[in-house]
C-alpha positions, 0 to 999 in steps of 0.5 A, a space after each residue: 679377962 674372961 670371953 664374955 668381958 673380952 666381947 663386951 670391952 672389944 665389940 664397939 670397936 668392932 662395930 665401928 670398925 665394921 660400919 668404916 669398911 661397909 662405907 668404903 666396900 664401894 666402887 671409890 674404896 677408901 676415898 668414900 670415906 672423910 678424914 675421922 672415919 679415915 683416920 679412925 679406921 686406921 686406929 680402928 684396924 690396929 685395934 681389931 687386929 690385936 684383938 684377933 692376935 689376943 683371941 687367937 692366942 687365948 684359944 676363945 671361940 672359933 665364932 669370935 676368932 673367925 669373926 674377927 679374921 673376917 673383919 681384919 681380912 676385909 679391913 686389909 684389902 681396903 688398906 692393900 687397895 689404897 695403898 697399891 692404887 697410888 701411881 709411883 710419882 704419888 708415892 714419892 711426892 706424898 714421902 717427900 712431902 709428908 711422911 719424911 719431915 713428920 718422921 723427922 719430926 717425930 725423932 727430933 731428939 735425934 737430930 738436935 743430938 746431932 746438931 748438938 756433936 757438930 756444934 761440940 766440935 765446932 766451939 772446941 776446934 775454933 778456941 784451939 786454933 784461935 788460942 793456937 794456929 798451928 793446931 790447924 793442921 790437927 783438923 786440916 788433911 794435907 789434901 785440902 790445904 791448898 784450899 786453906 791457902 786460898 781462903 786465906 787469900 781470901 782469892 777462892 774461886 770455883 768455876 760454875 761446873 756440872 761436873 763439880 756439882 755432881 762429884 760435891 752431890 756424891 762425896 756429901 752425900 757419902 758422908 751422910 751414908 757413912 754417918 748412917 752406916 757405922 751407927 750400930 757400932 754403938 754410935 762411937 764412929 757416927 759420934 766422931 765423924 759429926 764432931 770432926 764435920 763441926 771441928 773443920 768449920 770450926 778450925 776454918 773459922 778460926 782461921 778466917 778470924 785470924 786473916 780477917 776474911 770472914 766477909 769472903 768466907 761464909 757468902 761463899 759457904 752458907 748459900 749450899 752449907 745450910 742443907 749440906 751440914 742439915 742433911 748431913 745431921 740428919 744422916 747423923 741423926 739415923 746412925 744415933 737412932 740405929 746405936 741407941 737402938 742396939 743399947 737401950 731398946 727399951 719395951 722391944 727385944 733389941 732385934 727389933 728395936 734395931 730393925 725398926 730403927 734401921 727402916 726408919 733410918 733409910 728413911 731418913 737418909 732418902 729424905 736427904 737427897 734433895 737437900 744434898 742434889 740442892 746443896 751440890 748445884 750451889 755450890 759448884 754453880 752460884 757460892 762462889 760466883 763474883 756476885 755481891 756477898 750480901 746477895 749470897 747471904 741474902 739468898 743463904 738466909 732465904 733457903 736456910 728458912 725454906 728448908 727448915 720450914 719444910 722439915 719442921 714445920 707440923 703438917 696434917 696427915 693427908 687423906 690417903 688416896 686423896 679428894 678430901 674435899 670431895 669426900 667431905 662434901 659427902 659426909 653423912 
C-alpha cells in the first residue's frame, strides 16, 4: 500500500493508542487505566509497533517514522514501569496464579499427548503381565523389587520422614526435567520416558490384580500420585512442545519456533514445582500411614480435584498492577 493508504488504515489505531497513554502518563501509571483500556492497550502497543517496524522497513517519511517511535517509546515506559513496579512476591504469585495455568492452558494438546503415552504404557504393560507375570521384570529394576515384594505382601510401610520427602521431591522432580530435557531430540527420549513412567503403573497393577491387593495399593498411592504423575506430564508435555518445535515450526524459522518453545517450556516446568514439593510431603509423610484407606481415597479425590481446577479451570487476565475496582470506579 502507498503512504497516504498506510496512514489512513493505521491512524485510529494510533489515536487511541495515544489517548491510552495520555491516561496513564500520571503520577498512578498503568493503574489510572480500567480493564478495556488495559487490555486494549496491550493489542494497541502491538499494533503500533508493527506498524513502526513496516514504516521503518518501507523507508516512509521521517514524520510518520518519528511519530510512531515517539508513540511506541512512551507506550513502552508505561509497559517497562508496570512491569518493574511489581515486588517479587507479586511477581511470583501473579506466575503461579495466573500466567502458569493459562499457558498450560493454552498448550493443552500437549499434555493430553502426554497423558495419552502414559496411558499407552499403562493399558500395554498391565495386559502383558496380567496374561504374563514373569513379564514384570520387563518393567521392574532389579533395585525396586523389594519394594514389589512388599506391596505384594500388601505390608508396605514408609515411616513419616522429612528426610524421605525431600530425596522423593528431588528424584520426581528430576524425571520432570528429564522429560523436558531430551524433547529437542525429536521427542523419541521423552516419548519413552512417559510410556515407561505408565508402563510401571500399569505393570504393578497388574500385579496387585494378581494378589488381590489393590485395597492397599492405590490408598497408598493416589494421595501424592495425582500431582506427582500430573507434574510429571506436564514435564512431558514441555519436551513434546520443545520436539515438535524442532520438526514442524510452522509459520517461523525453526530457530525460533524452538526458542520460543523452550521459554515456555521452563515455564511450565517451574510451574510444576508445587505439585511435586506437595506430592513429596505426602508421600513420605501421610500415603502410607496406618490410617483407614477410604480416608486416603478420600483425601486423594479431594486434592486430585483441587489441582485440576487450578490447572484448567479459565481464569480472566488480571489487571497488571492491580486495583482493578479502584480504577474502574474512576472510569469515564
Amino acid at each position: 500500500m502507498n503512504e497516504q493508504d498506510f496512514v489512513n488504515e493505521r491512524e485510529a489505531d494510533w489515536q487511541e493508542l495515544s489517548r491510552i497513554v495520555r491516561k496513564a502518563d500520571t503520577r498512578r501509571g498503568v493503574r489510572a487505566l480500567d480493564r478495556e483500556d488495559l487490555l486494549r492497550f496491550m493489542r494497541l502497543y502491538r499494533r503500533v509497533s508493527s506498524d513502526l517496524a513496516y514504516a521503518s522497513a518501507h523507508a516512509l517519511s521521517e514524520d510518520i517514522v518519528s511519530y510512531l517511535n515517539g508513540l511506541v517509546g512512551r507506550a513502552q515506559a508505561i509497559l517497562y514501569e508496570s512491569e518493574t513496579s511489581s515486588s517479587p512476591l507479586r511477581s511470583v504469585l501473579h506466575f503461579y496464579n495466573y500466567e502458569f495455568p493459562a499457558l498450560l492452558q493454552r498448550r493443552c494438546g500437549y499434555f493430553l499427548a502426554a497423558l495419552t503415552i502414559f496411558l499407552i504404557g499403562v493399558g500395554l504393560a498391565y495386559w502383558m503381565v496380567i496374561t504374563s507375570p514373569p513379564r514384570l521384570n520387563l518393567f521392574i529394576p532389579k533395585e525396586f523389587r523389594a519394594s514389589v515384594r512388599a506391596w505384594k505382601s500388601g505390608k508396605i510401610a514408609a515411616p513419616p520422614s522429612a528426610a524421605f520427602s525431600g530425596k522423593l521431591m528431588t528424584h520426581n522432580f528430576q524425571v520432570a526435567i528429564m522429560a523436558y530435557a531430551t524433547g529437542p531430540a525429536i521427542c523419541v527420549p521423552t516419548t519413552y520416558l512417559l510410556f515407561y513412567n505408565g508402563a510401571v503403573l500399569g505393570a504393578m497393577s497388574a500385579l496387585m490384580t494378581e494378589v488381590h491387593r489393590h485395597a492397599t495399593f492405590w490408598p497408598g498411592i493416589l494421595p501424592h500420585g495425582i500431582a506427582e504423575i500430573t507434574a510429571t506430564l506436564i514435564g512431558g508435555a514441555a519436551g513434546l512442545m520443545m520436539g515438535v518445535a524442532l520438526l514442524l515450526p510452522g509459520p517461523y524459522r525453526r530457530k525460533e519456533a524452538f526458542l520460543q518453545a523452550g521459554r515456555e517450556g521452563v515455564q511450565l516446568l517451574l510451574g510444576t514445582i508445587p505439585l511435586f514439593v506437595f506430592a513429596g510431603l505426602i508421600e513420605g509423610m501421610f500415603s502410607h500411614l496406618a490410617v483407614p484407606a477410604w480416608l486416603r481415597l478420600t483425601f486423594a479425590g479431594l486434592n486430585g480435584v483441587f489441582w485440576y481446577l487450578y490447572l484448567f479451570l479459565p481464569r480472566r487476565p488480571p489487571i497488571l498492577g492491580g486495583e482493578e475496582a479502584e480504577s474502574s470506579g474512576r472510569r469515564n
